[in-house]
C-alpha positions as CSV (number, residue, x, y, z in Angstrom):
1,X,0.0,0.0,0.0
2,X,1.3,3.7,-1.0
3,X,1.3,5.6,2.1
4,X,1.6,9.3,1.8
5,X,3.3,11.7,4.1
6,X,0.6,13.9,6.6
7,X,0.1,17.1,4.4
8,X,0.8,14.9,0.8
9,X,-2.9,15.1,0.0
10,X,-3.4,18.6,0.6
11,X,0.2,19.5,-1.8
12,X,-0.4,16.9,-4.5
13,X,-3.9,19.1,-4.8
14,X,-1.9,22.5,-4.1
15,X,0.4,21.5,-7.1
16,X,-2.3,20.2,-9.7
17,X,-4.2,23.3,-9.0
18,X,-1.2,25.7,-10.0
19,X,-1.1,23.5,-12.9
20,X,-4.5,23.8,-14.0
21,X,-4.5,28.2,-13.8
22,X,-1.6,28.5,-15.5
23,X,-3.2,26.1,-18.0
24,X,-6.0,28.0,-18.0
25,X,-4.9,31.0,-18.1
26,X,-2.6,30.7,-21.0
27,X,0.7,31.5,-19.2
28,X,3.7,28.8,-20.6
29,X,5.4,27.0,-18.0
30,X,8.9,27.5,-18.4
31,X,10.3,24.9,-16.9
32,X,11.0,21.1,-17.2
33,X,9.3,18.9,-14.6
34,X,11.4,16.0,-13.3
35,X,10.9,12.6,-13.5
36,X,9.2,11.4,-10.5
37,X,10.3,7.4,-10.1
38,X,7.1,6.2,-9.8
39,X,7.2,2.7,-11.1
40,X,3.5,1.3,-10.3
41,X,0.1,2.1,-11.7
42,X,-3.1,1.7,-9.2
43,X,-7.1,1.2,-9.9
44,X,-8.9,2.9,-6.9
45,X,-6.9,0.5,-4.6
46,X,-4.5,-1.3,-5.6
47,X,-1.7,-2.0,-8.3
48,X,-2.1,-3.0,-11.2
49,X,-0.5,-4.2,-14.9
50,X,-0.2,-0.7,-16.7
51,X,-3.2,-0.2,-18.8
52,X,-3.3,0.5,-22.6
53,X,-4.9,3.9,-23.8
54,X,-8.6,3.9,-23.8
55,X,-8.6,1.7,-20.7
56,X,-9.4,2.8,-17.5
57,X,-6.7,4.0,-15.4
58,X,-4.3,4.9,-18.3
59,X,-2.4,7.6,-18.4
60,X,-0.8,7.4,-14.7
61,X,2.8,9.2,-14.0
62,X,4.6,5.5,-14.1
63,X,3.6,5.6,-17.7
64,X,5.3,8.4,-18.8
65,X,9.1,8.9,-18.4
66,X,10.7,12.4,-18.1
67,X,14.0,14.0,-17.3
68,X,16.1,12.0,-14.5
69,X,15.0,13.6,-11.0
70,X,17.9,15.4,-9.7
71,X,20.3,13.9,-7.2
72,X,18.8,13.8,-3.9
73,X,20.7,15.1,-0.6
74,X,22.2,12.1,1.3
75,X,23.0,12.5,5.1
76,X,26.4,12.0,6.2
């Protein structure tokens, strides 16, 4: 099961919703949007086989590749 960190919800929504003004609005985004690892796809519950287009559940971030994540901080 995909657990998600206390305030997750509330920033996943937060970050679509920029996404969707500035869609709507016109305005470009000027920027390239990392990769995000995410290797599984889910139904409303659990994972699944990645589904082909017209299917439901297709088009899920593990389906699409983008530019590697940057490096991530490591503690020493």
């Amino acid at each position: 099961m995909l657990r998600c960190a206390p305030n997750c919800g509330f920033q996943l929504v937060a970050a679509a919703a920029m996404v969707l003004l500035a869609a709507a609005s016109g305005t470009a985004l000027d920027y390239v949007v990392p990769d995000t690892d995410q290797t599984l796809c889910f139904d409303t519950t659990t994972a699944i086989d990645p589904p082909d287009p017209g299917q439901a559940f297709y088009g899920q971030d593990a389906q699409f590749y983008g530019p590697a994540s940057p490096p991530r901080p490591t503690l020493r």
